[in-house]
C-alpha positions as CSV (number, residue, x, y, z in Angstrom):
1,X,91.8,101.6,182.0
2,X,93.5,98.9,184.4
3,X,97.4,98.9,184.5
4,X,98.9,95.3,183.6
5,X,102.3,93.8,185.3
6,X,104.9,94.3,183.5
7,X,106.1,91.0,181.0
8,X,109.4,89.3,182.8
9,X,112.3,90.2,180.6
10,X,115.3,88.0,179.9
11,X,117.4,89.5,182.8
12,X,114.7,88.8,185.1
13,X,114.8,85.0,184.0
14,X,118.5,85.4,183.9
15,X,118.2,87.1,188.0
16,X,116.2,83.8,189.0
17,X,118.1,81.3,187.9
18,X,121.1,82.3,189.1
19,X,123.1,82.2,185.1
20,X,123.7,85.1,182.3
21,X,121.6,86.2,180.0
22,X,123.7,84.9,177.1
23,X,123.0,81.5,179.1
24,X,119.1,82.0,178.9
25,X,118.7,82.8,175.6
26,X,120.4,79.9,174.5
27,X,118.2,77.3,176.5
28,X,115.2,79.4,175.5
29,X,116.1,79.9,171.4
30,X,117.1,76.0,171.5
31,X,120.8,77.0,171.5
32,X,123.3,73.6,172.3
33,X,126.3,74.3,175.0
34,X,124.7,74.5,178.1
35,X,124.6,72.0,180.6
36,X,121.4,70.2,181.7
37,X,121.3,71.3,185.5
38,X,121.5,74.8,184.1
39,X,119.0,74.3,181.4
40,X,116.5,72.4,184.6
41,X,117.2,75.9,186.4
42,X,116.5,78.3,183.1
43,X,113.3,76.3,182.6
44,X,112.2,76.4,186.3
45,X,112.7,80.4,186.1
46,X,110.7,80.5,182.8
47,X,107.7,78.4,184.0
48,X,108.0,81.0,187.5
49,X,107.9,84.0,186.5
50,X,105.8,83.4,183.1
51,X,108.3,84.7,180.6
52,X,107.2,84.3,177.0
53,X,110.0,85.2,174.8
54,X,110.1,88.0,172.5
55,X,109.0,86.2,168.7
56,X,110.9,89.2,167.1
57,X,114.2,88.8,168.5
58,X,113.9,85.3,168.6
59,X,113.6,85.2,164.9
60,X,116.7,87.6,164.7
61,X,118.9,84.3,167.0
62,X,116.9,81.5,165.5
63,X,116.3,83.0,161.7
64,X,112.7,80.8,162.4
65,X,109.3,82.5,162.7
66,X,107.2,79.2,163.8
67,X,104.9,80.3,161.6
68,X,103.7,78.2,158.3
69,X,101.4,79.6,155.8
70,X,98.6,77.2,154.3
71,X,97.8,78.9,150.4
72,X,94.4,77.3,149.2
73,X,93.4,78.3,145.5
74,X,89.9,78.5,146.1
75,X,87.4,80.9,146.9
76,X,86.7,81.8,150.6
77,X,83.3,80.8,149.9
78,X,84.1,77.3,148.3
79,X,86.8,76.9,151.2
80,X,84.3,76.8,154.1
81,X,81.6,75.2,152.4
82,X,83.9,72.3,151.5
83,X,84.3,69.9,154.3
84,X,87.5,68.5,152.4
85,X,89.5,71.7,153.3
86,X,88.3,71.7,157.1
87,X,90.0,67.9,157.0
88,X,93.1,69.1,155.6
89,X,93.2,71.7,157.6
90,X,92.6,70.1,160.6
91,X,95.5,67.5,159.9
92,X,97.9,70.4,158.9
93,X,96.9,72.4,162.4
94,X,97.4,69.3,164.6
95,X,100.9,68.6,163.0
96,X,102.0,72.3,163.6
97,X,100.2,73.3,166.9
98,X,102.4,69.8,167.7
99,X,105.7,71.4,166.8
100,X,105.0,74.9,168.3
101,X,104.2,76.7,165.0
102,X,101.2,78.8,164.1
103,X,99.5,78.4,160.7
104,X,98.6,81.5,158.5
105,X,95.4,81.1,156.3
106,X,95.8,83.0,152.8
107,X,93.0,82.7,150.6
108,X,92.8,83.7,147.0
109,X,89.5,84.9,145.5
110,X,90.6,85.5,142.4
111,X,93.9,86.5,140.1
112,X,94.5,89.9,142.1
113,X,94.8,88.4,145.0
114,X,98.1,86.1,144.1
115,X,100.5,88.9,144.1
116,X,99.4,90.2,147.4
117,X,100.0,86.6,148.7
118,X,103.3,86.4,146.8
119,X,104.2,89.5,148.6
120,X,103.2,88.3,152.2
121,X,105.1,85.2,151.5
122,X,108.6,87.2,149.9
123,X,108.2,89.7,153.2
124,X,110.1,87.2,155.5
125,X,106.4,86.5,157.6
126,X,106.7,82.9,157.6
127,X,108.6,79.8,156.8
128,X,107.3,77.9,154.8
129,X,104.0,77.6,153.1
130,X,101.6,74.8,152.2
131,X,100.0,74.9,149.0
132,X,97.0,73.3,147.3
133,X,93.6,72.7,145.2
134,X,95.9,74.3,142.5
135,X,94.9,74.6,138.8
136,X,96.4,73.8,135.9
137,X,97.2,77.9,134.6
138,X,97.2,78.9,138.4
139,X,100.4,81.2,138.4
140,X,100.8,81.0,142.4
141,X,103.8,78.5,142.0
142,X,105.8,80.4,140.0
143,X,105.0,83.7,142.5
144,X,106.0,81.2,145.3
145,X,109.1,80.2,143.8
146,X,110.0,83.5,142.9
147,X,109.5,84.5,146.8
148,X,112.0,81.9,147.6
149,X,109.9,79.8,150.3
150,X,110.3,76.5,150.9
151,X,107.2,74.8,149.8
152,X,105.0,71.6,150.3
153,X,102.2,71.3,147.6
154,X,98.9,69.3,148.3
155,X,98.2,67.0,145.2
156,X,100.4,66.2,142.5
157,X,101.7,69.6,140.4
158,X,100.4,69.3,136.6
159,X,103.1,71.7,135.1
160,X,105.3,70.8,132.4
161,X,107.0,73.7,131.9
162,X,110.6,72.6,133.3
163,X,110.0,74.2,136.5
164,X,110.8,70.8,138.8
165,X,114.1,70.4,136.8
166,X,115.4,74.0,137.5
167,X,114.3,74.3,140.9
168,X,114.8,70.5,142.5
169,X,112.2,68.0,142.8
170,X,108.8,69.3,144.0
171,X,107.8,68.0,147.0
172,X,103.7,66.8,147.3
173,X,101.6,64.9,149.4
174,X,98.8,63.0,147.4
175,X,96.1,60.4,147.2
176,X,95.7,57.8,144.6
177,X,93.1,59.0,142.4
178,X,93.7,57.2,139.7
179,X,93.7,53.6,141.3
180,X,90.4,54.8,143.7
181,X,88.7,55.7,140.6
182,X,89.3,52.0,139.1
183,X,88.0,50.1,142.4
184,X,84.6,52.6,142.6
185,X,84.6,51.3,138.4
186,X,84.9,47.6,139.0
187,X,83.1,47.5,141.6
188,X,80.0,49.2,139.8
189,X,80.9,46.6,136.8
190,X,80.9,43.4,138.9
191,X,77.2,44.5,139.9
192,X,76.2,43.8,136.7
193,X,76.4,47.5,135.8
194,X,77.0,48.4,132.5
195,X,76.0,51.7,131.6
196,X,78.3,53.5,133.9
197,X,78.2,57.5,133.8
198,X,81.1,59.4,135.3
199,X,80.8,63.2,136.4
200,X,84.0,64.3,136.8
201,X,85.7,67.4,138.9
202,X,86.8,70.1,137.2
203,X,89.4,68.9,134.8
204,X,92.0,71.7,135.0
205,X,92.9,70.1,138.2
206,X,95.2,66.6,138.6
207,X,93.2,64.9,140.6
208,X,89.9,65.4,139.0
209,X,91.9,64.8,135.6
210,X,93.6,61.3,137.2
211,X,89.5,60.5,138.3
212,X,88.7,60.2,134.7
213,X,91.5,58.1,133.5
214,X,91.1,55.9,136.3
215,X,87.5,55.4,134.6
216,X,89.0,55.4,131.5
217,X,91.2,52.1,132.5
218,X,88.0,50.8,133.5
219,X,85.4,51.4,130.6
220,X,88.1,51.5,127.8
221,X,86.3,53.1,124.8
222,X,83.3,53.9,126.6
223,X,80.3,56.5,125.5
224,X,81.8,59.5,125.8
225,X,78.0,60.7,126.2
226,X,78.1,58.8,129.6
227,X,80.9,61.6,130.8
228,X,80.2,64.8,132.0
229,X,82.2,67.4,133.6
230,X,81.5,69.0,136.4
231,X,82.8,71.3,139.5
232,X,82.9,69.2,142.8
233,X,80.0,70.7,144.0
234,X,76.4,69.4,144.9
235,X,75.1,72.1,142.9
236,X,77.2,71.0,139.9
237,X,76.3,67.2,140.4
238,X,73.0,67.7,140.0
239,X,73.5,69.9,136.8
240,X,75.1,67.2,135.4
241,X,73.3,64.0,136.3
242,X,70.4,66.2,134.9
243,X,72.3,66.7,131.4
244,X,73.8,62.9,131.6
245,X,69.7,61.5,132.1
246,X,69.0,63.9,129.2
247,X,71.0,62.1,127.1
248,X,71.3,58.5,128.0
249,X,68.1,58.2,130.0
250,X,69.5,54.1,130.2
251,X,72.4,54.4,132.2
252,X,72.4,52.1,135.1
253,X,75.4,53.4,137.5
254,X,77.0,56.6,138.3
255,X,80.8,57.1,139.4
256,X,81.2,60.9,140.7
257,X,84.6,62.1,141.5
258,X,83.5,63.4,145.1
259,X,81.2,62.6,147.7
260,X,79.5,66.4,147.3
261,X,79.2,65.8,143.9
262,X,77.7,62.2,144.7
263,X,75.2,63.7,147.0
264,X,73.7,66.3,144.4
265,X,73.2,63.3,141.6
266,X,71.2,61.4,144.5
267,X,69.0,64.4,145.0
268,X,68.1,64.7,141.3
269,X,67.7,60.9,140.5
270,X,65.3,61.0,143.5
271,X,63.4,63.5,141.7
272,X,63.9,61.5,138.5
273,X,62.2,58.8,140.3
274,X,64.7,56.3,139.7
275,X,66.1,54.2,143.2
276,X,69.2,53.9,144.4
277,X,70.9,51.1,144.0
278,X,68.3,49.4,142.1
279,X,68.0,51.3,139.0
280,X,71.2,53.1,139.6
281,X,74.3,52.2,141.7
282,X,76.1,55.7,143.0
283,X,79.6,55.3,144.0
284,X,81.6,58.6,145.7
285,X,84.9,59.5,146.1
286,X,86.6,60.9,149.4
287,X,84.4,59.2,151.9
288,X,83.9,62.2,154.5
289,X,81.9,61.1,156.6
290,X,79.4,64.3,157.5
291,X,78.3,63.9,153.8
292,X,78.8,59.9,152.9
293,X,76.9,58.9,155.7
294,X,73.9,61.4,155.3
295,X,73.2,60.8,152.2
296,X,69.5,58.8,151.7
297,X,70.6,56.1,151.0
298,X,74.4,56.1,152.8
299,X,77.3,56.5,150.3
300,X,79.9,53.6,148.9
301,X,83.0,56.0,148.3
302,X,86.3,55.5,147.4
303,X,87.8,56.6,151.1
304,X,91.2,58.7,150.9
305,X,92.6,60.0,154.6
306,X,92.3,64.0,154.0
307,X,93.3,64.4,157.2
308,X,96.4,62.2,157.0
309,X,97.3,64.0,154.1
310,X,97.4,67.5,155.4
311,X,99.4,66.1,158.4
312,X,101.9,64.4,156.4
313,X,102.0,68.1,154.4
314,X,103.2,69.8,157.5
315,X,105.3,67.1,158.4
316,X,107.3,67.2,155.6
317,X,107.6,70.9,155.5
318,X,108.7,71.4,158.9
319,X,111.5,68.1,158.3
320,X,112.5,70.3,155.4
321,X,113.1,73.4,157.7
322,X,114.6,71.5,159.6
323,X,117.5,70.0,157.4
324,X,120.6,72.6,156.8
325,X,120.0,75.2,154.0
326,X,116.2,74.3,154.3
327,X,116.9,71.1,151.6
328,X,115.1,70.3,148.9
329,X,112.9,67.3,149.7
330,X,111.7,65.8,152.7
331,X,114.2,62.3,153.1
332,X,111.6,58.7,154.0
333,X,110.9,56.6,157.6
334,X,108.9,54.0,157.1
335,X,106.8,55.5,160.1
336,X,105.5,58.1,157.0
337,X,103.1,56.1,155.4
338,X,100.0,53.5,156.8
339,X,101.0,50.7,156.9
340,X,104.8,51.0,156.6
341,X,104.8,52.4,153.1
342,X,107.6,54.8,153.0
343,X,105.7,58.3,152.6
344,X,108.6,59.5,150.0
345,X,111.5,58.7,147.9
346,X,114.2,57.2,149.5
347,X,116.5,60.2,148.3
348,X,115.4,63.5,147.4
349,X,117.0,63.9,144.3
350,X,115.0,60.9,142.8
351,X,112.5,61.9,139.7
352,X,110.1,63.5,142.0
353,X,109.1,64.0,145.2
354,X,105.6,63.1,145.8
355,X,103.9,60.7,148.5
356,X,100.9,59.3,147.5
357,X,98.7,57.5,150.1
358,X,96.4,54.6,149.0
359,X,92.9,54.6,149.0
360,X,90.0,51.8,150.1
361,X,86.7,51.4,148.8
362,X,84.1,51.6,151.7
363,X,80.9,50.1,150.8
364,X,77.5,51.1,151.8
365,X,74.1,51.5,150.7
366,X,74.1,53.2,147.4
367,X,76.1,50.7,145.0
C-alpha cells in the first residue's frame, strides 16, 4: 500500500486565496455576487492546489448532478453491433463532455429491465435522460414520466394515448424519413425502374413506419408483394430480399430502409446472380459511411446526420435544464438547425415539439 496526499478541501482553497469559504463555493458552484478579481484569485487557488470539488455537496448547493442518462431500447447486442447508435452516441458525448456533464448508458434487454431503469432514473442520479429507438408498446415513457425527469426523445413518439396533452409538448430530435424515403423512390423511378421492392424496418417503430409511406407517396397502389418487412439488420435484409425474389423474381430495384439492411440484400442478389445496378438498382437509407462505402458495389443512400442528431438531443436537454423549473420545451436560434432552419418551434407550447433535420440523397454506385 502507498499513502496518497490528502485532496485540498474548500478551506484550503479558501487559505490561498486570501477570501471565505462562503466566497469559494460560490465561484466554484457557479454562484453570482462575487466580484471578478476575487473570482481570478478563487480560480488561481483552484487550478494551484488541484481542488476538485466534492460532486455530492455540490448537488446539495447546485440541485445539478452534471450527469445525463442516454436510455436506448434495444438490446446490448443490437446496440454495439449497430454503427447508428455509436453515431448518436458520439454526437450526444461531444455535446455533454462540452458542457461538463457525464453521460450514463442504460440499456434494456428486455421488459424486466424498464423498471430497474425507471428506478435509477426516479432515485435523483441524473438530470435528465435521453431517450430513443423506442417502440410503439414500449412502456419506458410512461415509467419515465412517472419518475419525473425531464426528457429529450430521439425520433418522433408514436403514442396516441393523450400523454403529450397532459404532460406538455414532447420534445424530439428527428430526421425526415418520410421525405428521404420519396427522393431514394424517385430517384429509383427516373432510372427507368419500375418494379421497385421496399424492405422495410421493423414497423412498430416511427421511422421505419414513415419509410414505407414515404414509398407509399411514391408507388401509390403498388404490389404489395414487392413489400416486405424486415428488422434493420443485414441478417434480416437478406431474409427478405430472399422471400421478395421468391415471389416477384422480376423486380428491377430495391429501396431498404437502412444501409445494414441495404448491405445484406446486396450479398444475396450477388448470390442470386443478378448485378447491381444493372439488373437491380439498391438504394439505402442513413448513409454511414463504414457500411455505405464498403459495400461492393458502394451504396446510394438517403444520408441523415446521426451525429447531428444526437448532438442536437443533448443540446436541447441541457437548454431545458437550464431554463427555471426545468421548462417544458427547448425555445429555437436559428444557429439549431443546417442551414439556418430553426431546430424547434418558435414557442414551446406550439402543437409539438419536435425538430426534424432534412435529409440528401447521396449517389453512388449501386442505383
Amino acid at each position: 500500500m502507498t499513502d496518497t496526499a490528502p485532496r485540498p478541501t474548500l478551506e484550503a482553497v479558501a487559505a490561498r486565496a486570501g477570501v471565505s469559504r462562503a466566497t469559494v463555493s460560490r465561484v466554484v458552484n457557479g454562484g453570482d455576487g462575487v466580484r471578478e478579481p476575487l473570482v481570478e484569485r478563487v480560480r488561481r487557488a483552484v487550478e494551484e492546489l488541484g481542488y476538485v470539488p466534492n460532486q455530492a455537496a455540490r448537488s446539495l448547493v447546485t440541485r445539478r448532478h452534471d450527469a445525463v442518462a442516454v436510455v436506448i431500447a434495444e438490446p446490448e447486442a443490437r446496440v454495439f453491433a449497430d454503427p447508428f447508435f455509436a453515431l448518436q452516441l458520439r454526437g450526444i458525448s461531444k455535446e455533454l463532455t462540452a458542457h461538463d456533464n457525464q453521460l450514463v448508458l442504460l440499456l434494456t434487454e428486455g421488459r424486466d429491465d424498464h423498471a430497474r431503469v425507471a428506478r435509477y432514473l426516479a432515485g435523483g442520479h441524473v438530470d435528465g435522460a435521453l431517450v430513443f429507438s423506442l417502440h410503439l408498446d414500449d412502456p419506458l415513457p410512461g415509467l419515465i414520466q412517472g419518475a419525473g425527469v425531464p426528457t429529450v426523445f430521439g425520433g418522433r413518439p408514436g403514442w396516441s394515448d393523450g400523454r403529450a396533452a397532459a404532460t406538455g409538448p414532447t420534445v424530439y430530435v428527428d430526421s425526415d424519413n418520410r421525405g428521404g424515403a420519396r427522393d431514394a423512390v424517385r430517384h429509383l423511378a427516373s432510372l427507368g425502374r419500375t418494379r421497385i421492392a421496399h424492405i422495410t424496418g421493423p414497423l412498430d417503430q416511427t421511422s421505419a413506419a414513415d419509410r414505407l409511406d414515404g414509398y407509399r407517396d411514391v408507388m401509390g397502389d403498388a404490389d404489395p408483394g414487392l413489400v416486405a418487412e424486415s428488422d434493420f439488420t443485414p441478417a434480416g435484409g437478406e431474409r427478405a430480399m430472399r422471400a421478395l425474389l421468391d415471389r416477384r423474381p422480376g423486380l428491377d430495384a430495391l429501396f431498404a430502409a437502412n444501409d445494414l439492411t441495404a448491405a445484406g440484400a446486396l450479398r444475396v442478389l450477388r448470390e442470386r446472380g443478378l448485378r447491381v445496378p444493372e439488373d437491380v438498382a439498391v438504394v439505402g437509407f442513413d448513409d454511414m459511411l463504414p457500411v455505405a462505402e464498403q459495400t461492393d458495389p458502394p451504396l446510394t443512400t438517403v444520408r441523415q446526420d446521426i451525429e447531428e442528431m444526437g448532438r442536437l438531443m443533448a443540446r436541447l436537454l441541457l437548454r431545458r435544464l437550464d431554463r427555471p423549473g426545468g421548462g417544458t420545451g427547448p425555445r429555437a436560434t436559428d444557429e439549431d438547425g443546417p442551414g439556418g432552419r430553426p431546430a424547434a418551434p418558435a414557442d414551446p407550447d406550439d402543437a409539438g415539439a419536435g425538430v426534424v433535420l432534412p435529409t440528401t440523397l447521396v449517389r453512388r454506385a449501386s442505383a
